[in-house]
N, C-alpha and C positions, 0 to 999 in steps of 0.2 A: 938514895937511888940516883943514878946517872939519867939523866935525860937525852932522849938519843938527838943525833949531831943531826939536824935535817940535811938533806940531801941538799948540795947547790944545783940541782934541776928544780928545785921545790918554787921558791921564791920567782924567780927568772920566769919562768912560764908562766905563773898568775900574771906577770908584770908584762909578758910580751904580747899576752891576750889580752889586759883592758888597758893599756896605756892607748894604744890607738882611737879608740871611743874615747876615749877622755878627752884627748885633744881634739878630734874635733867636734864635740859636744863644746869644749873651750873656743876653739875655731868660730864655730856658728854662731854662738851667741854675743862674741867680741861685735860679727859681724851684723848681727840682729840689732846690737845696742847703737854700733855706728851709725846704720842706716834709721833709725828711729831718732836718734839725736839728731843728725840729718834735715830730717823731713822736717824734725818741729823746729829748727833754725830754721830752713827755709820759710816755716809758716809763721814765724816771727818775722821776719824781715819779709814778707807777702806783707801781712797785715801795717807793717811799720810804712812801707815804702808808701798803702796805698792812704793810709792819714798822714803824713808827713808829704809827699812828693807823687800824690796819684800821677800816673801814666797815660797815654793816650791807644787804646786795644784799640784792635781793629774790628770797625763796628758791620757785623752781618746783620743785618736789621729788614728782613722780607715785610714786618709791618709799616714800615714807612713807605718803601719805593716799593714800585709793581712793576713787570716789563710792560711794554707797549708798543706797539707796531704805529711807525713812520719817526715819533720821538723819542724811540727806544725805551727810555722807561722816564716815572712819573712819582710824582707823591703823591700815598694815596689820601683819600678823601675823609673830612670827619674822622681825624685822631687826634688825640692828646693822650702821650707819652713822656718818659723820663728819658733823656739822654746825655752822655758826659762824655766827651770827646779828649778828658782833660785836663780842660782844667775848670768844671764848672757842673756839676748837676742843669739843666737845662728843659726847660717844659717845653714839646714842639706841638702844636696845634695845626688844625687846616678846618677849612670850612669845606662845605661841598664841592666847590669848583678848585679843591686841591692846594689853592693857595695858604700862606702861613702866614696866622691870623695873630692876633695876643691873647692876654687874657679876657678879656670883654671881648672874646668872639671878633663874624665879620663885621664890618663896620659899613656902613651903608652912605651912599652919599654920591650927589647928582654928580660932583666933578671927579673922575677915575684917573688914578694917575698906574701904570704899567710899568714894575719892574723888571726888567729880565737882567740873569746872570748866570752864573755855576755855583756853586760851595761858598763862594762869599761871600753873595747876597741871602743864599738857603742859611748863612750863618748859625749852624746849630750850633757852634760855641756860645753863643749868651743867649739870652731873653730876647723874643721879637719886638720889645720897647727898647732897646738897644741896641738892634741892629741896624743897618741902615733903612731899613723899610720904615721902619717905625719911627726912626727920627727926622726922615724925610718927612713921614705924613704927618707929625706936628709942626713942623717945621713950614711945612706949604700949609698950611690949614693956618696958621698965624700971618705967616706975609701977605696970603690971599684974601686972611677976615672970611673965609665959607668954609661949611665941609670936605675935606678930603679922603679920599679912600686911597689909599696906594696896596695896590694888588703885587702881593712879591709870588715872582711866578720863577723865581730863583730856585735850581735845579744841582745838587751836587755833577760834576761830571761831564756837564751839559757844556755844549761851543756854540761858535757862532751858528753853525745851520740850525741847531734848535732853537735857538733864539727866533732866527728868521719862522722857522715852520710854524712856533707857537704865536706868534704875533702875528700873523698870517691868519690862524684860527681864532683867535680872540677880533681882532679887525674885524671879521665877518659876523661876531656874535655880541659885540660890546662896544658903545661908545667912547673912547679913551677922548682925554684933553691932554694928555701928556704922557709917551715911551721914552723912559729912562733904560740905556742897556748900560750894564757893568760889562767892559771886558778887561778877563784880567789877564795883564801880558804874558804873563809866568805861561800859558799853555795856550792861550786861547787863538792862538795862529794856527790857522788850516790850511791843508794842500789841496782841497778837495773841497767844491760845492758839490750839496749832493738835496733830494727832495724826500728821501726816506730814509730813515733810519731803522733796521729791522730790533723787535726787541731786544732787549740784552739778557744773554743766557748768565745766572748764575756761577759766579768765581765757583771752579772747582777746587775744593780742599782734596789736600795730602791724606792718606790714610797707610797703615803702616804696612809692611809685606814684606816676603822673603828676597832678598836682592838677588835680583839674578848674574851678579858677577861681582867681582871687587874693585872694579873701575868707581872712582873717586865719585862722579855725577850720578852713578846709580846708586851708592851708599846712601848720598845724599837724598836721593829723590826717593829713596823704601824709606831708611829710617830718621834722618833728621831734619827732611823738608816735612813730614808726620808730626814730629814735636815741636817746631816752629809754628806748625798752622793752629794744633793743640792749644799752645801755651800764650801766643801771641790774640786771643780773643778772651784770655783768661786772665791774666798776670799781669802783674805793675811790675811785678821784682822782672823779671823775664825782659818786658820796654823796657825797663832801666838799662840793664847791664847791655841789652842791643845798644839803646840810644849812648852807651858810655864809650862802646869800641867802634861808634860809627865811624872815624875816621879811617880807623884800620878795617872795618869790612867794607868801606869805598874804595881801598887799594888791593883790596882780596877780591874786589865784583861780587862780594855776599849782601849786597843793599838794593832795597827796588830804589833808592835816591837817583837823583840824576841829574846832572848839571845842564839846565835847559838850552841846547842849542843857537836858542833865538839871542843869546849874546854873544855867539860866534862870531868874529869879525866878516869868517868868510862865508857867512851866512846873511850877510848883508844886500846880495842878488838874489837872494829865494824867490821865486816867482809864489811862494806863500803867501810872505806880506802882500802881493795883489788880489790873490783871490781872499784872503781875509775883508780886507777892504771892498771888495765886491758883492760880499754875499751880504756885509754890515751895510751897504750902500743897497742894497735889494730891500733891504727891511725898511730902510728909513723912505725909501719911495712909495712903499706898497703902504705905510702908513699914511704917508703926504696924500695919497691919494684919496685918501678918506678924512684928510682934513687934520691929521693928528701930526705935532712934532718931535721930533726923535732928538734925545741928547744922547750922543757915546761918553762913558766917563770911565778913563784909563786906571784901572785901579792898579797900582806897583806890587812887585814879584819884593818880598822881604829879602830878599839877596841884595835889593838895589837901594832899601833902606836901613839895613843893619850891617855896619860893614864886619864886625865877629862871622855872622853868618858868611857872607862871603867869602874870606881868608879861611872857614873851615871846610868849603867846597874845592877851594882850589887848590888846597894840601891835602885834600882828601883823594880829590881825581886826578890830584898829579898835573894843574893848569899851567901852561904858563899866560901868566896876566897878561902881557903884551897880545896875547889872541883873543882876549875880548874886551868887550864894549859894555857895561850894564847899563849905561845910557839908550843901548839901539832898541830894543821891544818899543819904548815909549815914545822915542825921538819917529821911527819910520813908523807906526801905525799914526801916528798923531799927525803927523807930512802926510800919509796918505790919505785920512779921511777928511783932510782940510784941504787936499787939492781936489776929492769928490763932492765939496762944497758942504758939508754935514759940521751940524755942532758938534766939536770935542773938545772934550777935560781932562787935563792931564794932570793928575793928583801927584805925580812924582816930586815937582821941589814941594809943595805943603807938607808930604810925608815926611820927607827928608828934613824939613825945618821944626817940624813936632818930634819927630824922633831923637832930637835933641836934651830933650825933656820929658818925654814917656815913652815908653814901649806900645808900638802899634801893631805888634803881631804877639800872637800867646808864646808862653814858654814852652808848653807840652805840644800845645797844637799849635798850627803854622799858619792859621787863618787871622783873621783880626779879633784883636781886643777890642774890650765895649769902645778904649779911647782912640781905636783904628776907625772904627765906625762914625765916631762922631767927629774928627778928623775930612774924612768920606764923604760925610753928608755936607760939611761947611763947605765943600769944593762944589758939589752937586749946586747946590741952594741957589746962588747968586745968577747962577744961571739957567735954571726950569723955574725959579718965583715967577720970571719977568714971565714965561711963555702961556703962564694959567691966567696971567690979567687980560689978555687978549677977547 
């Protein structure tokens, strides 16, 4: 028997009806597979970067600092926490009165010695036995032969007027035999004395939204200043690959970096550097008054002791060198507070002749290594031992 000839409508139509489905049923799942191969690369190289070459996120941390009204904000009291900035797991402590303590707690002891600073004395990169608090106060507690307590009242963020404000409040409430201030030249020039500082409201994050136009800065600001703020308190891999195109997002203005001013040549008349040295000369009187000595000790901006770091700012911001000085922070605060007659330390050539030989600022983070500190503290010494024999 003949089998009949099927129609060529027959075939064609089954095929024009599920060829479609097919492919993208094939479509989807190429694209399911990518995106899932994807993520688990990313979560391999998340996990690799952060044992291999941890990163330095950016730390929102409401249980350490608190706002506060006149000194803006504060650390708070009686904690012990973990923190890593970086390049270091790190225990931070305080006793009652906010200051950062070590492991054996506060330490108790008739002669007080007062640190004030910002972020580099607050030294959350290491151990409080490595920071300079810590090795100042073994350090004075051996050249003196008695107890010392050194009170680190070192404050991330914090300038000269808080300096002044808190030592102003502790003068009234606390015997000191010695006020050591850190200022670090990298920021700590001010344009402005001032006698309050109101709290500080919490950095606003990004969060994502429908843009209301396609103008470039509003893309940015709905959806990928959203996943920067996201990823950047989350991610190692995320800091890396920032920290690897820094130089090209210093020439795109995509970096909060900034090449500090204060080595401007024509920055050299600021009527800053006077009021800086006025408000540091306010402190050391309202001390004197009460009988206590003050040392200023200039701690150097790594710009002006790594010259890599340097050459990568100024090909980054597009400098020409001839426009600045890395010498001026150190050189004019150091003239000025020695023409207002005050003890200062200028740690800049001892930096520069250590950094020959070790690294005195972290790789991820940009504050001091333990061998920055102890650098820091050899400079301090020779000049607050002599002032506790008194």
């Amino acid at each position: 028997m003949t089998e009949p000839t099927p129609s060529p409508n027959d075939s064609p139509a089954t095929e024009s009806v599920d060829q479609p489905p097919r492919l993208l049923v094939r479509l989807f799942g190429s694209l399911a597979l990518l995106g899932v191969s994807g993520l688990l690369a990313l979560g391999v190289a998340e996990v690799a970067v952060r044992l291999a070459a941890p990163q330095q996120l950016i730390l929102i941390r409401p249980d350490v600092w608190e706002p506060v009204d006149t000194l803006g904000w504060v650390r708070r009291p009686n904690i012990e926490t973990q923190m890593n900035t970086g390049e270091r797991t790190v225990t931070v402590r305080t006793d009652s009165a906010r200051f950062r303590v070590g492991a054996t707690g506060r330490r108790e002891a008739a002669t007080q010695v007062l640190l004030l600073g910002d972020s580099f004395m607050e030294a959350l990169q290491v151990e409080y036995e490595q920071s300079t608090a810590g090795l100042l106060e073994a350090g004075l507690e051996a050249a003196s032969g008695r107890p010392v307590a050194v009170r680190n009242a070192g404050v991330s963020g914090w300038s000269p007027n808080q300096y002044r404000l808190l030592a102003r409040r502790e003068l009234a409430e606390t015997s000191y035999a010695l006020i050591v201030v850190a200022v670090f030249v990298g920021n700590d020039v001010i344009g402005e004395a001032t006698e309050r500082i109101p709290p500080r409201v919490p950095v606003e994050r990004k969060h994502f939204r429908f843009p209301r136009s396609l103008a470039a800065r509003e893309l940015i600001d709905a959806l990928a200043a959203p996943v920067n703020d996201v990823l950047e308190v989350r991610s190692h891999l995320f800091i890396l690959a920032k920290n690897s195109l820094a130089t090209m997002r210093m020439r795109l203005g995509l970096t909060a970096d900034y090449f500090p001013r204060w080595y401007q040549k024509a920055e050299a008349d600021s009527p800053a550097w006077g009021v800086t040295v006025a408000v540091l000369r306010a402190l050391a009187d309202e001390a004197q008054a009460k009988g206590t000595p003050t040392v200023f000790v200039l701690v150097p901006e790594r710009l002006q002791v790594h010259s890599d770091e340097f050459l990568r700012y100024l090909k980054g911001f597009d400098i020409d060198p001839a426009s600045v000085d890395l010498d001026q922070p150190s050189r004019v605060l150091r003239e000025g507070l020695e023409a207002a007659g005050l003890r200062v330390v200028d740690a800049l050539g001892p930096f520069r002749a250590a950094a020959a030989e070790t690294r005195l600022h972290g790789v991820v983070d940009q504050h001091l290594s333990p061998e920055g500190h102890r650098v820091l503290t050899d400079v301090i010494l020779p000049v607050a031992a002599p002032l506790l024999a008194r």
